[in-house]
BAVEX-715209 format. One record per residue (C-alpha): x, y, z. Coordinates in Angstrom, 2 decimals, padded with zeros to 5 digits, always signed. Example, Ala and Ser with C-alpha at 12.3 -4.5 7.8 and 13.67 -1.06 7.14 Angstrom:
2
pt east=+012.30	north=-004.50	up=+007.80
pt east=+013.67	north=-001.06	up=+007.14
end
This chain:
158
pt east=+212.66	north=-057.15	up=+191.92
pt east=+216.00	north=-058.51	up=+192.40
pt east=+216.52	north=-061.89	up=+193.48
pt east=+219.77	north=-063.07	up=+194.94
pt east=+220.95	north=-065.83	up=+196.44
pt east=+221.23	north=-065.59	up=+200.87
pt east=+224.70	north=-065.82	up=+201.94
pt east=+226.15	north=-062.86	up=+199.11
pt east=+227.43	north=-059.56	up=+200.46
pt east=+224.59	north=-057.19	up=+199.18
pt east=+225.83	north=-053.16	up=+198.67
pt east=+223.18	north=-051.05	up=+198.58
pt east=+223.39	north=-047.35	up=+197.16
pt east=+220.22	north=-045.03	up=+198.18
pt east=+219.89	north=-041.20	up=+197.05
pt east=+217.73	north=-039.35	up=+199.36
pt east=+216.46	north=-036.23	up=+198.98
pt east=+215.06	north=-033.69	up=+201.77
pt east=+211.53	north=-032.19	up=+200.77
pt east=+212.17	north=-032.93	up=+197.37
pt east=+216.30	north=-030.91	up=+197.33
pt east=+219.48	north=-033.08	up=+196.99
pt east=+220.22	north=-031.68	up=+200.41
pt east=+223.71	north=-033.12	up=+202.33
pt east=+222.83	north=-036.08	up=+204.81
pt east=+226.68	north=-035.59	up=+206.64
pt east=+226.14	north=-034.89	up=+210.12
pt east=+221.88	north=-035.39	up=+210.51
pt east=+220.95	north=-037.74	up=+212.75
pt east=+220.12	north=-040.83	up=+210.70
pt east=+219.89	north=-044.83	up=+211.31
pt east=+219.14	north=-047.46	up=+208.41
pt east=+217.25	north=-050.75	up=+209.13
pt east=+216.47	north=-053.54	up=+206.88
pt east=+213.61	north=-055.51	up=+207.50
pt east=+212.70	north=-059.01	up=+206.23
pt east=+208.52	north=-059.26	up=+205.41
pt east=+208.01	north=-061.17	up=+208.59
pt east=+209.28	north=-057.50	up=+210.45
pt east=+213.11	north=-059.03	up=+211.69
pt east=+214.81	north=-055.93	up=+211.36
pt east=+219.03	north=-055.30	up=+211.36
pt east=+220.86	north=-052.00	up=+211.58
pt east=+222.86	north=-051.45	up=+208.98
pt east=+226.01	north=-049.22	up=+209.30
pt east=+225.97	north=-046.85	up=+206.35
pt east=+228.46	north=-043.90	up=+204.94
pt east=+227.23	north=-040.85	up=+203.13
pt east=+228.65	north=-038.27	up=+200.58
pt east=+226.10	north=-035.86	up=+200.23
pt east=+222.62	north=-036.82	up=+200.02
pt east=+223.81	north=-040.37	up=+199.07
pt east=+224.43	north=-043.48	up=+201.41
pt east=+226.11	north=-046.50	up=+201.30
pt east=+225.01	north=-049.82	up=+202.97
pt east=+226.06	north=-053.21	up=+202.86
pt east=+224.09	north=-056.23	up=+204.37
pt east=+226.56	north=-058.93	up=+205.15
pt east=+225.81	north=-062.13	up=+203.82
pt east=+226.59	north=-063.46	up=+207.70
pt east=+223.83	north=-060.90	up=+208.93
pt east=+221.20	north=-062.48	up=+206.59
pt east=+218.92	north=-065.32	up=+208.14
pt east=+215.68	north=-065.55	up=+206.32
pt east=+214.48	north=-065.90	up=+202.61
pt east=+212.19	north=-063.93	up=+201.08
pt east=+211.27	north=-059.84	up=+200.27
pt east=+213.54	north=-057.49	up=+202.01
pt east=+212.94	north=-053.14	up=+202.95
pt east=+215.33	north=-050.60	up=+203.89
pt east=+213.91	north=-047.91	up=+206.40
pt east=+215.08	north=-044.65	up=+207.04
pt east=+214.85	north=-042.81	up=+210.01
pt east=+215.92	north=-039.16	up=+211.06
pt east=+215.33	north=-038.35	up=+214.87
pt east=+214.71	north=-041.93	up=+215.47
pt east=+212.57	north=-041.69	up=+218.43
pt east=+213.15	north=-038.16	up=+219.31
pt east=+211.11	north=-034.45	up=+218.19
pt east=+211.15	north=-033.93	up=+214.92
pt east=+211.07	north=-037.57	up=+213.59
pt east=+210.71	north=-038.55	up=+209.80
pt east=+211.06	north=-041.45	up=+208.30
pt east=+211.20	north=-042.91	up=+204.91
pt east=+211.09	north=-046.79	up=+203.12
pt east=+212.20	north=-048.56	up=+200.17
pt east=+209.83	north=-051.23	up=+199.70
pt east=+210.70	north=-054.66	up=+198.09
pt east=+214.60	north=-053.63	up=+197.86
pt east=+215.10	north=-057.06	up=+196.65
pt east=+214.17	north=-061.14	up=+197.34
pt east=+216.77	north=-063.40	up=+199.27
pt east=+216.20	north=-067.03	up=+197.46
pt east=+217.91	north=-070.26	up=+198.30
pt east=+219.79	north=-071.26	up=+195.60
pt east=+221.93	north=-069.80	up=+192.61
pt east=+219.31	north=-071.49	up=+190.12
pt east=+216.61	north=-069.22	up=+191.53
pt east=+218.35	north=-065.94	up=+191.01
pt east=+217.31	north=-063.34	up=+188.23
pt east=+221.37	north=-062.47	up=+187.44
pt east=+222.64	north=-063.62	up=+184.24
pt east=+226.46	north=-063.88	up=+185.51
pt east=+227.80	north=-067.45	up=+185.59
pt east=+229.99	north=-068.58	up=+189.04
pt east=+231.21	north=-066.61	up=+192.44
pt east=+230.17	north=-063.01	up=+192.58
pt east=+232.22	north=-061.15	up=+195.27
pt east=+230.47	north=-058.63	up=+195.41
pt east=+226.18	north=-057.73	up=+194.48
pt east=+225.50	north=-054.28	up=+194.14
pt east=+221.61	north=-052.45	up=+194.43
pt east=+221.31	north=-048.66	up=+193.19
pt east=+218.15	north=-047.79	up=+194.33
pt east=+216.08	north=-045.13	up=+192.88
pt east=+215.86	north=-041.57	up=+194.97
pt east=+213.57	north=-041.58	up=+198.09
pt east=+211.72	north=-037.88	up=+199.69
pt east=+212.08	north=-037.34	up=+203.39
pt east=+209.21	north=-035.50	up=+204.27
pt east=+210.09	north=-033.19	up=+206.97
pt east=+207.70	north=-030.86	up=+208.69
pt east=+209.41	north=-029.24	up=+211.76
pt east=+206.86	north=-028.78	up=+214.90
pt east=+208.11	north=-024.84	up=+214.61
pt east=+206.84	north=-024.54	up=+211.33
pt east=+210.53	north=-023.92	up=+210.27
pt east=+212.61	north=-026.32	up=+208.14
pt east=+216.04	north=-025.25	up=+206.65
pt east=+219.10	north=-027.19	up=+205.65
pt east=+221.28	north=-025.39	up=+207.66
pt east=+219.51	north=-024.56	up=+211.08
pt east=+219.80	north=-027.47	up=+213.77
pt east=+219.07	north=-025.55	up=+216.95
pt east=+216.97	north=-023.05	up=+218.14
pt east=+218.27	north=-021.21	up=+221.22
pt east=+216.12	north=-018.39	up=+223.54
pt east=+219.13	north=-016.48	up=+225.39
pt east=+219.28	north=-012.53	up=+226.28
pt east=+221.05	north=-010.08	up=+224.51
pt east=+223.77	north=-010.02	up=+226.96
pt east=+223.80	north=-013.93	up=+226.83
pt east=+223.99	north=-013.62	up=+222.61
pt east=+226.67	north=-010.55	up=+222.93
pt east=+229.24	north=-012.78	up=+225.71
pt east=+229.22	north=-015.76	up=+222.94
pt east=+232.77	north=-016.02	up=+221.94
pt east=+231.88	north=-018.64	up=+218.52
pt east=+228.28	north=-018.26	up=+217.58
pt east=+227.13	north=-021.87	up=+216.04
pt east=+226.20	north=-021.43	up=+212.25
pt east=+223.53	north=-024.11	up=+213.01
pt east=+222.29	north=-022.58	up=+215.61
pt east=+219.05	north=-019.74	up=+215.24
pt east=+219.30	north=-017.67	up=+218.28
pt east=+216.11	north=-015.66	up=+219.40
pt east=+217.08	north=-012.87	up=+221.38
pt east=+214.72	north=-011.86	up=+223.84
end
């Protein structure tokens, strides 16, 4: 595990796949915490580009030593929740001498690519796909009157 010094700007890069597929995580409905061991927990701001995100935990956002975990979650707190951790991400120490880096003097910048993490997903319908969002009951009348039909959307006519 890496150790590295509190007070650094720490970048982490995660990969995440969706039941096991490199599927996009643009526009799912995500939030990334990290938690120190003794459960204080920040949320971090992220970007993604494709099934990749970006993080970085502020060296002003960090207040405790020790191990550190990134969590996850899609549908926080709402149906169809999943969640996913990286354990042990890395170890904040107090000093420069207790760091595992080799580099000598003021790093601007440390950077943690993380290995690829599985969201488990198991929709309550029994129906999972990349593309489908929604699930909408209207009438045929209802699905004929549509003017733009929503290519996330699965309507069920009845």
């Amino acid at each position: 595990m890496r150790k590295i010094r509190i007070g650094k700007d720490i970048v982490l890069r995660w990969a995440i796949l969706t039941n096991g597929e490199a599927l996009s995580l643009e526009g799912r409905n995500l939030k990334l915490f990290i938690s120190h061991n003794l459960n204080s927990q920040v949320e971090l701001d992220f970007t993604v580009s494709g099934n990749n995100l970006e993080a970085q935990f502020k060296g002003v956002q960090q207040k405790r030593l020790g191990t550190y975990r990134l969590t996850l979650w899609e549908n926080y707190q709402q149906d169809n929740q999943s969640v996913v951790d990286y354990c042990n991400v890395f170890q904040l120490v107090g000093s420069t001498c207790q760091e595992n880096d080799d580099i000598d003097g003021i790093q601007t910048k440390t950077i943690i690519n993380l290995d690829t993490s599985n969201f488990e997903i198991i929709s309550k319908n029994g129906i999972y796909s990349p593309q489908i969002r929604y699930i909408q009951t209207i009438t045929q009348e209802e699905y004929d009157s549509l003017a733009d039909k929503d290519e996330n959307t699965l309507y069920v006519v009845l």
